[in-house]
N, CA, C and O atoms as CSV, one atom per row, in Angstrom:
chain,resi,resn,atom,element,x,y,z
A,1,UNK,N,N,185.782,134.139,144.734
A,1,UNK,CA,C,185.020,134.983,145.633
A,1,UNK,C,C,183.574,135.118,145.143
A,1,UNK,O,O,182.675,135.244,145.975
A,2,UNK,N,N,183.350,135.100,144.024
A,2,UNK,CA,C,182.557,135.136,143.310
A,2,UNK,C,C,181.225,133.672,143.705
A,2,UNK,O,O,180.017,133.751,143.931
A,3,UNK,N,N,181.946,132.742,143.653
A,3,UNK,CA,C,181.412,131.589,143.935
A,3,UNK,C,C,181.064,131.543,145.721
A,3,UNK,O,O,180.069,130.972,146.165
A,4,UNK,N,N,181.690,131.978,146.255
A,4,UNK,CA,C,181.503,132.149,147.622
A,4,UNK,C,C,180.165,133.091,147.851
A,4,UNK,O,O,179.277,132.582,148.535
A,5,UNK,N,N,179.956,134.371,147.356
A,5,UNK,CA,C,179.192,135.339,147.677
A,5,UNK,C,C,177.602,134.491,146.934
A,5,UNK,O,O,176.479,134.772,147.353
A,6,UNK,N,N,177.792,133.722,146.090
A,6,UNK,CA,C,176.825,132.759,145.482
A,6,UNK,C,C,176.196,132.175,146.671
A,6,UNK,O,O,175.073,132.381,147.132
A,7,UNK,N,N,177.111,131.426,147.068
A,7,UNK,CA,C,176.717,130.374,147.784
A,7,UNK,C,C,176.163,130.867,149.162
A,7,UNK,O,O,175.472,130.234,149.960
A,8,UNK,N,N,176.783,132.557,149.276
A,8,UNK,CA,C,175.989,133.026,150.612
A,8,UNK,C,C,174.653,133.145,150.673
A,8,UNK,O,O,173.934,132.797,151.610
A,9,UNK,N,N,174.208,133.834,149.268
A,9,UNK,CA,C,173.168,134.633,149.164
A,9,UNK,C,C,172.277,133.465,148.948
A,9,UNK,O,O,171.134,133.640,149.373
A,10,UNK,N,N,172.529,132.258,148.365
A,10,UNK,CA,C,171.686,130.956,148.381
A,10,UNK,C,C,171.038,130.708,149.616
A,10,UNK,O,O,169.819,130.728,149.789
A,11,UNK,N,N,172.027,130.441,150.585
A,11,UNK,CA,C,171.720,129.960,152.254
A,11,UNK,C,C,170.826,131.224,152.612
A,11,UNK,O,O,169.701,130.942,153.025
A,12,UNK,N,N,171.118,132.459,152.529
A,12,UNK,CA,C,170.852,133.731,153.499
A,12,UNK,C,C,169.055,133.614,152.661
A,12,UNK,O,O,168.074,134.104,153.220
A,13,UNK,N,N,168.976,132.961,151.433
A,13,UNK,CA,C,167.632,132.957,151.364
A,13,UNK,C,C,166.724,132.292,151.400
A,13,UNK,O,O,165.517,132.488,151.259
A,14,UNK,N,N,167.600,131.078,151.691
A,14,UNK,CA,C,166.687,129.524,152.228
A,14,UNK,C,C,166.544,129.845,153.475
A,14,UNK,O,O,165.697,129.076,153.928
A,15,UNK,N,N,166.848,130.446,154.157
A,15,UNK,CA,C,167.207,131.300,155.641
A,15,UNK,C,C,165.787,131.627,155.606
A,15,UNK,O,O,164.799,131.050,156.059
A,16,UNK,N,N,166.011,133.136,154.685
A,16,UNK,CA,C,165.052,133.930,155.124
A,16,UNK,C,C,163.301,133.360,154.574
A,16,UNK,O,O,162.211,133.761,154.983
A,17,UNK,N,N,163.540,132.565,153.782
A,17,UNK,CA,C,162.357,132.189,153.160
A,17,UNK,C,C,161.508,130.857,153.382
A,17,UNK,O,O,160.752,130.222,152.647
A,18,UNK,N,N,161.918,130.702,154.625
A,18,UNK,CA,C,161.604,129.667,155.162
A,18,UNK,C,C,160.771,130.197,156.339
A,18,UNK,O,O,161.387,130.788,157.226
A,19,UNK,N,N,159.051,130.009,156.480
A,19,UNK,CA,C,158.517,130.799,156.962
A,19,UNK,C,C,157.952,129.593,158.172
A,19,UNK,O,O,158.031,128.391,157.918
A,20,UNK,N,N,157.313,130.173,159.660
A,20,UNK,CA,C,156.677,129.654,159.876
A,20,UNK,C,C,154.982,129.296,159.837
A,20,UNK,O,O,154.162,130.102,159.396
A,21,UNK,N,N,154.809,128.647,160.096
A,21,UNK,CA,C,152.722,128.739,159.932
A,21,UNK,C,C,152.070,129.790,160.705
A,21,UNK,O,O,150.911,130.016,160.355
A,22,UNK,N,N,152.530,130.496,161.678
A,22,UNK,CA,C,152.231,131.396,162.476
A,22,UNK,C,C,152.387,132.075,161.806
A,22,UNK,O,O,151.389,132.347,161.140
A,23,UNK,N,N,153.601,132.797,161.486
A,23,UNK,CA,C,154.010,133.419,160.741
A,23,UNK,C,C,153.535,133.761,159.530
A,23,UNK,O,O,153.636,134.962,159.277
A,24,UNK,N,N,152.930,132.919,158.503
A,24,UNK,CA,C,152.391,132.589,157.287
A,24,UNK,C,C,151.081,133.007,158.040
A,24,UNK,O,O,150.848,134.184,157.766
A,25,UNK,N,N,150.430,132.644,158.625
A,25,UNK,CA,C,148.642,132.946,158.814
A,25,UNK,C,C,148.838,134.743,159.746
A,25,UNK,O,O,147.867,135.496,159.681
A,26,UNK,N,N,149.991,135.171,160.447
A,26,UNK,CA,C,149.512,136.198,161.045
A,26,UNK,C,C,149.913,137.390,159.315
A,26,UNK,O,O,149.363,138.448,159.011
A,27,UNK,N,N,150.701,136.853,158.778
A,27,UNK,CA,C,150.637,138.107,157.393
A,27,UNK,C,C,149.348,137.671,156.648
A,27,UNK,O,O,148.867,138.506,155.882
A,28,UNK,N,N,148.990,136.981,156.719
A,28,UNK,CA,C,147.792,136.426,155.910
A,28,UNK,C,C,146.202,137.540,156.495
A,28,UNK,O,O,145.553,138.403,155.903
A,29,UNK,N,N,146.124,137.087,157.554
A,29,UNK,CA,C,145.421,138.092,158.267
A,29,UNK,C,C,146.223,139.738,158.084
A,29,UNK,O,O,145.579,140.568,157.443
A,30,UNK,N,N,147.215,140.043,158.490
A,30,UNK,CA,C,147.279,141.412,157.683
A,30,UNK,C,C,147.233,141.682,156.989
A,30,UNK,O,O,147.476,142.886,157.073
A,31,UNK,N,N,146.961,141.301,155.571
A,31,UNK,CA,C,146.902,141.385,154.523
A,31,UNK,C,C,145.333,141.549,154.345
A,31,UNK,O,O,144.990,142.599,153.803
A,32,UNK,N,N,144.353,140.689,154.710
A,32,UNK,CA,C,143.328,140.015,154.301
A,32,UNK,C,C,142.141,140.088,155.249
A,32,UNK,O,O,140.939,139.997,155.000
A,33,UNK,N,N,143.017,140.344,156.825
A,33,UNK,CA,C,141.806,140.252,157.732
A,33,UNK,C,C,140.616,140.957,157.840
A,33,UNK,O,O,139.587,140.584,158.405
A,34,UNK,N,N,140.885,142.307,157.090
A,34,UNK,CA,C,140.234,143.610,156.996
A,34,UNK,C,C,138.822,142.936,156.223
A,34,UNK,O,O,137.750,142.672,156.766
A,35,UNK,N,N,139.201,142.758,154.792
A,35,UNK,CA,C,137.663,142.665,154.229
A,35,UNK,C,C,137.431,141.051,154.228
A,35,UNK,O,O,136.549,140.562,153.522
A,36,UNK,N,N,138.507,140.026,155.289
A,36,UNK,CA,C,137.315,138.860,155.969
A,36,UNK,C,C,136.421,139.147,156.502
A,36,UNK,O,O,135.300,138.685,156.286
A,37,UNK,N,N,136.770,140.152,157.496
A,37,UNK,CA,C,135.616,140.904,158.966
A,37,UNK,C,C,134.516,141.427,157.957
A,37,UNK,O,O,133.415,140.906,158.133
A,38,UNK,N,N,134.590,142.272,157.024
A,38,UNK,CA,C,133.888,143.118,156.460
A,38,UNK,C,C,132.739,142.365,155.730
A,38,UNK,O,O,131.533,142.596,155.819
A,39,UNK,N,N,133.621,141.041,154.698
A,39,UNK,CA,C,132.605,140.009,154.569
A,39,UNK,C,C,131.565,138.939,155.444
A,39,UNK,O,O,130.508,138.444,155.050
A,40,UNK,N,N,132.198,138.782,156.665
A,40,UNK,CA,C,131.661,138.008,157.985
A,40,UNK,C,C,130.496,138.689,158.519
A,40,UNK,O,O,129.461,138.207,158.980
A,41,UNK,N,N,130.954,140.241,158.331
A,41,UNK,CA,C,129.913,141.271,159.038
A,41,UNK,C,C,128.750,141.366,158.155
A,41,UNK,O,O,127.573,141.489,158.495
A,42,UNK,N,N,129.446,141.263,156.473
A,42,UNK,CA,C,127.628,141.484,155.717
A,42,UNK,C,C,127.010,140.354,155.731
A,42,UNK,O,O,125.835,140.457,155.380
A,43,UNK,N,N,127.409,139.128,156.050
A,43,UNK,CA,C,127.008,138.051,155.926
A,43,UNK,C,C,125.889,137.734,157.471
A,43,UNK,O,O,124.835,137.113,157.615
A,44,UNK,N,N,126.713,138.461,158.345
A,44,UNK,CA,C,125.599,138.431,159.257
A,44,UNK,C,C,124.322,139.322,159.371
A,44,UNK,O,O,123.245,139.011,159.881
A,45,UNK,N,N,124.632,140.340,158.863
A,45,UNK,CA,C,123.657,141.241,158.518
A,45,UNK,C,C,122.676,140.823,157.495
A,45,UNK,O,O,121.480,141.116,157.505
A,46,UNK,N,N,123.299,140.100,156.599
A,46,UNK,CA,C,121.990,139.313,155.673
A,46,UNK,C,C,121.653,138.308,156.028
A,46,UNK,O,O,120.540,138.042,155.575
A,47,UNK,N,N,122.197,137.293,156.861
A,47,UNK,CA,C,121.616,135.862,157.171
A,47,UNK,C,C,121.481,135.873,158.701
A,47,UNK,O,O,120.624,135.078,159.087
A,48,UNK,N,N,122.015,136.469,159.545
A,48,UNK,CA,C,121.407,136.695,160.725
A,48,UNK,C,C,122.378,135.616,161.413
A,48,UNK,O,O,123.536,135.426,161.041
A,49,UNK,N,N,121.696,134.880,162.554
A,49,UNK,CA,C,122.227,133.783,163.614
A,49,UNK,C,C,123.102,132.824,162.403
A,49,UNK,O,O,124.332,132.855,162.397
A,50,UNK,N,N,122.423,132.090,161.526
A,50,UNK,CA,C,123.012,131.739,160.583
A,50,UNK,C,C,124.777,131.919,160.629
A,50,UNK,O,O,125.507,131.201,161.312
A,51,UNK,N,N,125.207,132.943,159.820
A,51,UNK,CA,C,126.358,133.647,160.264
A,51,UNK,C,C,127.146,133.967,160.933
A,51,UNK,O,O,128.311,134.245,160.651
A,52,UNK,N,N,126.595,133.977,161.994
A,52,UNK,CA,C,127.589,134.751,163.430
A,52,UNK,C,C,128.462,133.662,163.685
A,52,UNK,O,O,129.392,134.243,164.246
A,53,UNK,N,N,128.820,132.272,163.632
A,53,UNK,CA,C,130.155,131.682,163.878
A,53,UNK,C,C,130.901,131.975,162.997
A,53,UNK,O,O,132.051,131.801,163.399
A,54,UNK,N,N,130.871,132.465,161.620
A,54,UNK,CA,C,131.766,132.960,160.482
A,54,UNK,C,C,132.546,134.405,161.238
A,54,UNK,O,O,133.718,134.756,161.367
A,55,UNK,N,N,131.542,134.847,161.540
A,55,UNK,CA,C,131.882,136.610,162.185
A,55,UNK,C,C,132.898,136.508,163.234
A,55,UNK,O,O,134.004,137.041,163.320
A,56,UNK,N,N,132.115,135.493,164.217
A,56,UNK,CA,C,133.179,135.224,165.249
A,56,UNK,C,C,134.358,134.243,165.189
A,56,UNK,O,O,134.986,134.416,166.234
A,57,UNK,N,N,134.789,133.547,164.648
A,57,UNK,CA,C,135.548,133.044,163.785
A,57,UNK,C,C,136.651,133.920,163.297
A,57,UNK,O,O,137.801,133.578,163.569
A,58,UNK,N,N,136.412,135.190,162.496
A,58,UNK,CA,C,137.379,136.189,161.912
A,58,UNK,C,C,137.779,136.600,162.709
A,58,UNK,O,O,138.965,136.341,162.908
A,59,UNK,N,N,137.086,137.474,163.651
A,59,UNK,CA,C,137.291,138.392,165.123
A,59,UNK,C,C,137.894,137.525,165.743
A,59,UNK,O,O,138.977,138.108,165.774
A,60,UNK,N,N,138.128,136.331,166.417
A,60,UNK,CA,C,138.547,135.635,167.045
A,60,UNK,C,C,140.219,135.172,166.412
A,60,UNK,O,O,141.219,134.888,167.071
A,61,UNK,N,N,140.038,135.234,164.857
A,61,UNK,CA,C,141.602,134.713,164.576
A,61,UNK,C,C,142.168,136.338,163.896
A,61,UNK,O,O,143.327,136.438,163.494
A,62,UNK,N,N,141.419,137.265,163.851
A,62,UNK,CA,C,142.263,138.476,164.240
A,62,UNK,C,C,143.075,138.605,165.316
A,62,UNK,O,O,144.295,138.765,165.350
A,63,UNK,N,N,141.834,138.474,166.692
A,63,UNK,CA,C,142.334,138.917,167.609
A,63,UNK,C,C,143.858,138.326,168.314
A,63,UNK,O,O,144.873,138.810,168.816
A,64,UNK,N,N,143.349,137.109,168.026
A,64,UNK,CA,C,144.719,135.954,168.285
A,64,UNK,C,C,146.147,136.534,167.360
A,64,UNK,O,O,147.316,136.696,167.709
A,65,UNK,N,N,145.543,136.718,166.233
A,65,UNK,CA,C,146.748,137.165,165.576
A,65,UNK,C,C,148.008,138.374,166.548
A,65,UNK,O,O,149.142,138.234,167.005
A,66,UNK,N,N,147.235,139.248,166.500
A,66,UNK,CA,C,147.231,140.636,167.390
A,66,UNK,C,C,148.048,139.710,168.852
A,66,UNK,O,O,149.160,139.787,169.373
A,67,UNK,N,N,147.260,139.169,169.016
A,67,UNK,CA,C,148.293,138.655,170.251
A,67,UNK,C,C,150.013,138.090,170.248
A,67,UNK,O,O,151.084,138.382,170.779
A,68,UNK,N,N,149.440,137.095,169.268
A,68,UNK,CA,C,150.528,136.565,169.024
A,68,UNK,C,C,152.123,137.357,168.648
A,68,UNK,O,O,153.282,137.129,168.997
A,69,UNK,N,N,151.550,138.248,167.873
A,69,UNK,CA,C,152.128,139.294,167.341
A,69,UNK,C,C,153.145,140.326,168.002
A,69,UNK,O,O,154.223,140.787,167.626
A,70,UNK,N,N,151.796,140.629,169.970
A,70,UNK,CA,C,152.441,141.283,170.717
A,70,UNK,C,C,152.996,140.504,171.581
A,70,UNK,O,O,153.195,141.257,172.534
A,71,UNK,N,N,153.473,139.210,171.936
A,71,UNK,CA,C,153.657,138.128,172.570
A,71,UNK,C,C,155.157,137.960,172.206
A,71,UNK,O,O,156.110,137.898,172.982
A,72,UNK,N,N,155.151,137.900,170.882
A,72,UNK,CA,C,156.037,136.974,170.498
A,72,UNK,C,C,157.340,137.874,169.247
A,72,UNK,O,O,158.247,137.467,168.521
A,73,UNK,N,N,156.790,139.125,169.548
A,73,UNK,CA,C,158.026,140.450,168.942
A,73,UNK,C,C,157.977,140.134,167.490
A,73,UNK,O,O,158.806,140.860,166.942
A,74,UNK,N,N,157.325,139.307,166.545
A,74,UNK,CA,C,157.043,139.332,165.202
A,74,UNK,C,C,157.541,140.604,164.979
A,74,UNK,O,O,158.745,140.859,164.984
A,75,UNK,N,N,156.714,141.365,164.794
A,75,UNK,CA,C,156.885,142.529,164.203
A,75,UNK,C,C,158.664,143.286,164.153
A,75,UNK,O,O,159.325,143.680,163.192
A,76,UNK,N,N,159.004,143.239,165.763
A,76,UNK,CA,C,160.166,143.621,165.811
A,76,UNK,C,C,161.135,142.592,165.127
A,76,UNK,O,O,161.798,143.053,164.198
A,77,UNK,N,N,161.279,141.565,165.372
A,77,UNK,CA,C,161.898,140.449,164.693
A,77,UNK,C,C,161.836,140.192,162.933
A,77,UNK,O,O,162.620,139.544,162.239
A,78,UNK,N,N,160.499,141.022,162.491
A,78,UNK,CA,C,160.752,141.110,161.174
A,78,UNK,C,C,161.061,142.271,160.614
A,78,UNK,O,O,161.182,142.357,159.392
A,79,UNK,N,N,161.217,143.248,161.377
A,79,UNK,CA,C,162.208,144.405,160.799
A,79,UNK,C,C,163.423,144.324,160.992
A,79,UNK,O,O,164.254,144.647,160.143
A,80,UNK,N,N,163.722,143.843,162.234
A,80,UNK,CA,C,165.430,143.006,162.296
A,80,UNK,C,C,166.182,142.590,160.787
A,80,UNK,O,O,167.186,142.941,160.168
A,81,UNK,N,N,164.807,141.412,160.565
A,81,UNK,CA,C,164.917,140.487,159.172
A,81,UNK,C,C,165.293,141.232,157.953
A,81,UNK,O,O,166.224,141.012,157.178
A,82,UNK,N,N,164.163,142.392,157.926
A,82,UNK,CA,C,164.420,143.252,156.640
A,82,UNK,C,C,165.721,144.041,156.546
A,82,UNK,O,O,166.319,144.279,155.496
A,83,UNK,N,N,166.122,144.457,157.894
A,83,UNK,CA,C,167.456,145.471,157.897
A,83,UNK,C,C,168.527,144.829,157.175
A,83,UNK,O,O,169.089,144.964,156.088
A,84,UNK,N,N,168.614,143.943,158.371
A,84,UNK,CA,C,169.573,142.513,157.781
A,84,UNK,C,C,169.699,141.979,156.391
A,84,UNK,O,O,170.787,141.650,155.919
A,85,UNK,N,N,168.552,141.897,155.732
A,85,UNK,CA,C,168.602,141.596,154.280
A,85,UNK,C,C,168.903,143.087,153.356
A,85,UNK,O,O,169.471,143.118,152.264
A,86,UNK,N,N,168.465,144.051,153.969
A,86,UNK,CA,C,168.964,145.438,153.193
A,86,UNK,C,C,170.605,145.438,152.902
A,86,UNK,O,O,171.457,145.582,152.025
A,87,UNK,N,N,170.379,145.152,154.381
A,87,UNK,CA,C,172.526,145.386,154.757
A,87,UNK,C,C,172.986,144.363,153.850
A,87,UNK,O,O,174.211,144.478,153.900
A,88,UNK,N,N,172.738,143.523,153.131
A,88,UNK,CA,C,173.005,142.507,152.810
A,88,UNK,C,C,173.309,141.889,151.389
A,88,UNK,O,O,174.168,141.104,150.989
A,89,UNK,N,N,172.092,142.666,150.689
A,89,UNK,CA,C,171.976,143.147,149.484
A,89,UNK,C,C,173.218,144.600,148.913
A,89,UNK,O,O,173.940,144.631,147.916
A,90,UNK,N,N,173.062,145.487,149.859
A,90,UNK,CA,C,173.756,146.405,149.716
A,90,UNK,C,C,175.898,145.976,149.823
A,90,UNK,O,O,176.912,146.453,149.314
A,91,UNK,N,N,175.634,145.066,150.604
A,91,UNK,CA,C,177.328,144.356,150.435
A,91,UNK,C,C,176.988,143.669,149.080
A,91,UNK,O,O,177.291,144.334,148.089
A,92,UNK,N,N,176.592,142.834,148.928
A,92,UNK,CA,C,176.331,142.111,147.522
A,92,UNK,C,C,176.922,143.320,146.427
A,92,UNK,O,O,178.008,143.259,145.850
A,93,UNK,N,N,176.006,144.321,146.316
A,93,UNK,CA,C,176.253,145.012,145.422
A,93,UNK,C,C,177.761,146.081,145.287
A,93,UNK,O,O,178.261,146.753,144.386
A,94,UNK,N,N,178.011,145.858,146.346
A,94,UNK,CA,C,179.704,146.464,146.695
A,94,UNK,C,C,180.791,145.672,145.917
A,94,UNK,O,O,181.848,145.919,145.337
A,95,UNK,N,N,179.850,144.377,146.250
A,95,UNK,CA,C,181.443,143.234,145.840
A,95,UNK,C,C,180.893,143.003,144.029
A,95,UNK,O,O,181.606,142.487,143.168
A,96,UNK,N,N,179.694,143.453,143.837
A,96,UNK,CA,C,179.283,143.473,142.416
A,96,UNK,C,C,180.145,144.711,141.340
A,96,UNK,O,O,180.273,144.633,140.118
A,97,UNK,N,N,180.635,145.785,142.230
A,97,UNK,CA,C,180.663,147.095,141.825
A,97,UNK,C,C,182.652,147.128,141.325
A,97,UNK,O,O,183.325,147.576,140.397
A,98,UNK,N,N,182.940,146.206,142.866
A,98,UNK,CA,C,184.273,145.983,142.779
A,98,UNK,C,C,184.862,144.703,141.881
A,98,UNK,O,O,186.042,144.728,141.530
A,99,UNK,N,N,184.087,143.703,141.563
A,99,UNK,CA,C,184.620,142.771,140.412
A,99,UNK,C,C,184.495,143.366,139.096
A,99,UNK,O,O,184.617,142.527,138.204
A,100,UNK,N,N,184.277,144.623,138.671
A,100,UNK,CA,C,184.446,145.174,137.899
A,100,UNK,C,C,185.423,146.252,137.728
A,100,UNK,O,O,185.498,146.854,136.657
């Protein structure tokens, strides 16, 4: 049983850890998008026209993000993900509690 619950938690995390590029660039931008904009924005403020495709550039793959995001239930779909892996972990540790 032991070897079984192995072999779950292997799959359940090649599963979960297998990301897409959307996916990968819209956490990327949450993470990060904040002081891209912030840098895009001083950059236009010091270099002027220069700049502004950097600015618009950020704003533009924010905004997309944001879409995508509300489009496509990310958000809801990755709290699904997390429950699921809570619930999941928490059996793990049941059958950890009981082989003892």
């Amino acid at each position: 049983q032991l070897i079984r619950s192995a072999r779950q938690q292997y799959q359940n995390n090649k599963e979960t850890n297998t990301m897409s590029l959307a996916h990968l660039l819209t956490g990327l931008l949450d993470q990060h998008g904040e002081t891209m904009q912030q840098a895009a924005l001083l950059a236009y403020l010091k270099q002027g026209e220069e700049a502004q495709p950097y600015l618009e550039g950020v704003l533009s793959a924010r905004l997309a993000a944001n879409l995508y995001k509300s489009i496509s239930k990310e958000d809801k779909y990755e709290a699904a993900r997390t429950e699921e892996e809570v619930v999941r972990q928490i059996e793990m540790f049941k059958v950890k509690i009981q082989a003892f």
